[in-house]
C-alpha positions as CSV (number, residue, x, y, z in Angstrom):
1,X,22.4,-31.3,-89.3
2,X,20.4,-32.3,-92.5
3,X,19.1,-35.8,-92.2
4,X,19.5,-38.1,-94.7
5,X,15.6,-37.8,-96.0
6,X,16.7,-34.3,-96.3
7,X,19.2,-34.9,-98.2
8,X,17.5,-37.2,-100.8
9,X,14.9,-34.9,-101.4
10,X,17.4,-32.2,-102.4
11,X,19.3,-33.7,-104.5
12,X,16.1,-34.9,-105.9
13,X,15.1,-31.4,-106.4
14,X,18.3,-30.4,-107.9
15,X,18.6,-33.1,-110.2
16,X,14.6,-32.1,-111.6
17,X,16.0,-28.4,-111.9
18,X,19.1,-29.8,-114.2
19,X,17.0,-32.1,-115.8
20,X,14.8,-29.6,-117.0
21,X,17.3,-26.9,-118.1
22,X,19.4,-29.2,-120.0
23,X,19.7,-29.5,-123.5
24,X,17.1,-33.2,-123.1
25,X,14.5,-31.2,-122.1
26,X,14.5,-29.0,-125.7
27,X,12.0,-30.1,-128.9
28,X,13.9,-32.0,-131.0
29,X,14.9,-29.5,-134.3
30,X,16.5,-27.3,-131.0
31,X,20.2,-27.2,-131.1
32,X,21.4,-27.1,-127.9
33,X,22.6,-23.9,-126.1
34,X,26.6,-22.7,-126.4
35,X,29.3,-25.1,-128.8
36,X,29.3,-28.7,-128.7
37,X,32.7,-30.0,-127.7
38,X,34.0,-31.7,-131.3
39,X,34.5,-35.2,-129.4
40,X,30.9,-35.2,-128.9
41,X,29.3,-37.6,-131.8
42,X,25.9,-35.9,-132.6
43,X,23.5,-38.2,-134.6
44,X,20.7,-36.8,-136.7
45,X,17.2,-37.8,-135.3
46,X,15.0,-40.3,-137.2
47,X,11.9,-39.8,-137.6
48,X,8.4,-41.5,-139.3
49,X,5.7,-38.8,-140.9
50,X,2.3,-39.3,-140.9
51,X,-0.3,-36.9,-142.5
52,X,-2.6,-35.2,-140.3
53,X,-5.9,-36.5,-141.6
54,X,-4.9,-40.1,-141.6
55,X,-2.3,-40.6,-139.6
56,X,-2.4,-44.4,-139.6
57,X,-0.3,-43.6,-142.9
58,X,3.6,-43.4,-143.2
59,X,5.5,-41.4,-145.5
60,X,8.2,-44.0,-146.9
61,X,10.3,-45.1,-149.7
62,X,9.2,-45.3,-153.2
63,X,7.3,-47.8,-155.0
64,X,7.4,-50.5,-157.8
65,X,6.4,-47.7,-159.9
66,X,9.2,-45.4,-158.9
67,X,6.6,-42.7,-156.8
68,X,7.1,-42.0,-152.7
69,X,4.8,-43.8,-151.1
70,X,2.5,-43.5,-148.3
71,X,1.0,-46.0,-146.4
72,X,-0.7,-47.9,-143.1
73,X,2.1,-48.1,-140.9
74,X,1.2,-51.9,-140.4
75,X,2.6,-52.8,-143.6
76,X,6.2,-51.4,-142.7
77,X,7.7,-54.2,-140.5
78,X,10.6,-56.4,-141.4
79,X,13.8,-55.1,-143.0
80,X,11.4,-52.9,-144.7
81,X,10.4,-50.9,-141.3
82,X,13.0,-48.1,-142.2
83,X,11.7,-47.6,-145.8
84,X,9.7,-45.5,-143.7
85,X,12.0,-44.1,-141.5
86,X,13.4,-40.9,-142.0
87,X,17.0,-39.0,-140.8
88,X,16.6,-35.2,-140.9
89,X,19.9,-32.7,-141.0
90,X,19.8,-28.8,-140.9
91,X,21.5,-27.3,-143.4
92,X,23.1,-23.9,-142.9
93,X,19.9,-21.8,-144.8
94,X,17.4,-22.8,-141.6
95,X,15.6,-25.4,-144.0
96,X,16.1,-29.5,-143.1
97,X,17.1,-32.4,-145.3
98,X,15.1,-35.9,-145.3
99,X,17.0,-39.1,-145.9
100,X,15.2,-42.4,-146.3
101,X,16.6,-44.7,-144.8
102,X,15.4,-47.9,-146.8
103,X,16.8,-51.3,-145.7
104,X,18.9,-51.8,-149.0
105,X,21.1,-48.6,-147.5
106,X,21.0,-45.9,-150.5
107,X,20.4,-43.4,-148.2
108,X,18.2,-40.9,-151.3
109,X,17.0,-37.9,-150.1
110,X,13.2,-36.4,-150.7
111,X,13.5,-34.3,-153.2
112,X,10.7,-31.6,-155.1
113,X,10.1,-30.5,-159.0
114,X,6.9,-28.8,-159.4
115,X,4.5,-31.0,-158.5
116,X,6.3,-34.2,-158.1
117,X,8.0,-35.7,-155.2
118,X,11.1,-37.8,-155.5
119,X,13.5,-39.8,-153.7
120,X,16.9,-39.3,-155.7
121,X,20.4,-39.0,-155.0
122,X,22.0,-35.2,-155.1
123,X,22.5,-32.2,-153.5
124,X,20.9,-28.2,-154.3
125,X,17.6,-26.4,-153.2
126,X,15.3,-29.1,-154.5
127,X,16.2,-31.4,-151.9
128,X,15.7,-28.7,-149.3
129,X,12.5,-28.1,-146.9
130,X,11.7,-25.1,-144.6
131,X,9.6,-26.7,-141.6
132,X,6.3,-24.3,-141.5
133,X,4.1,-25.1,-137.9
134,X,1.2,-26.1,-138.4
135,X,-1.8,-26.7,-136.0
136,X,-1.6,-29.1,-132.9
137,X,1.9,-30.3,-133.0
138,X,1.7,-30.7,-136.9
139,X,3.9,-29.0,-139.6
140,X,4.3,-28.6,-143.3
141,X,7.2,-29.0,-145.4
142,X,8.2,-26.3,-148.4
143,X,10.3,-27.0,-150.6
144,X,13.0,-24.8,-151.2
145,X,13.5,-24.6,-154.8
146,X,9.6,-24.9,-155.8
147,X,7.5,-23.4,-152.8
148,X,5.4,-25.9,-152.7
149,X,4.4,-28.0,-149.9
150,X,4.8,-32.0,-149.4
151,X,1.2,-33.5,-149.5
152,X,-0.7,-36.4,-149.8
153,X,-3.7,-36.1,-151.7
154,X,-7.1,-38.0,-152.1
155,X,-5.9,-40.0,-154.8
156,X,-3.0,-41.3,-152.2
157,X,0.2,-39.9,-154.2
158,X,2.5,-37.9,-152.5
159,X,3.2,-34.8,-154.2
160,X,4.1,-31.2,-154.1
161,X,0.9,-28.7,-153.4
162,X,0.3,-25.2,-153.8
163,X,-1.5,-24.9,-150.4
164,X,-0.1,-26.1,-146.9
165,X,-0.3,-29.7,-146.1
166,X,0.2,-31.0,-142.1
167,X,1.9,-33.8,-141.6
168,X,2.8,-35.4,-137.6
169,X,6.5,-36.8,-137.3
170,X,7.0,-39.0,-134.1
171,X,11.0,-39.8,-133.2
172,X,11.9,-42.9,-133.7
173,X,15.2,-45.4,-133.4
174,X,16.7,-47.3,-135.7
């Protein structure tokens, strides 16, 4: 007869093993295994992006000037906290979608034309991104429609680059 210690400790064991095989235990830009049952609401993740080199920065909404910002994470707090807060989708090609959430709820979506990078309303190849990994845990983004990469340079604009840029993007909730 299996004493009750027993018992606990195998249903303990059992519960690590389906812990660690279920869809929970997958990165995050991993669909789960099989179909998902329709009734089943999936929500997009959010997410905040901060470039490699200084990742103190956030990538966010734009600015009084109309250009996508990036900067300390400090200074996003309030009702502005999700102008740096970002909902990624896949689309059906393999590349993602990145909708700002900004507080005033227009919901624009980063978008790339040449060198520039926008925050606009619309749909097409412009507003796509292909993930690229990068080094320790880091990745690029590539745009779709222009091939280059999102970047922040030295002068501290946000812009497409020719070369790969690495950016760190930590789940968040809204």
């Amino acid at each position: 007869m299996m004493s009750r210690y027993t018992a606990a400790l195998s249903c303990a064991a059992a519960l690590a093993v389906l812990t660690a095989g279920s869809a929970a235990a997958l990165p995050a830009d991993t669909a789960p295994p099989g179909p998902v049952p329709a009734a089943v609401a999936m929500q997009p993740n959010t997410y905040v992006l901060a470039p490699q080199d200084q990742p103190d920065l956030w990538l966010g909404d734009i600015d009084y000037y109309g250009l996508v910002t990036c900067k300390a994470s400090r200074l996003w707090y309030g009702e502005g906290r999700d102008n740096a807060v970002w909902q990624m989708t896949n689309n059906n090609d393999g590349s993602v979608s990145l909708v700002n959430m900004d507080s005033h709820g227009n919901r624009e979506r980063l978008l790339s034309r040449r060198d520039e990078v926008l925050i606009s309303e619309g749909t097409g190849d412009i507003f796509n991104w292909f993930r690229v990994a990068g080094p320790a845990g880091t990745f690029g983004l590539k745009n779709k429609a222009t091939g280059r990469y999102l970047a922040f340079n030295a002068a501290g604009a946000v812009v497409g680059a020719v070369n790969a840029y690495w950016w760190y993007m930590v789940n968040t909730q809204l």
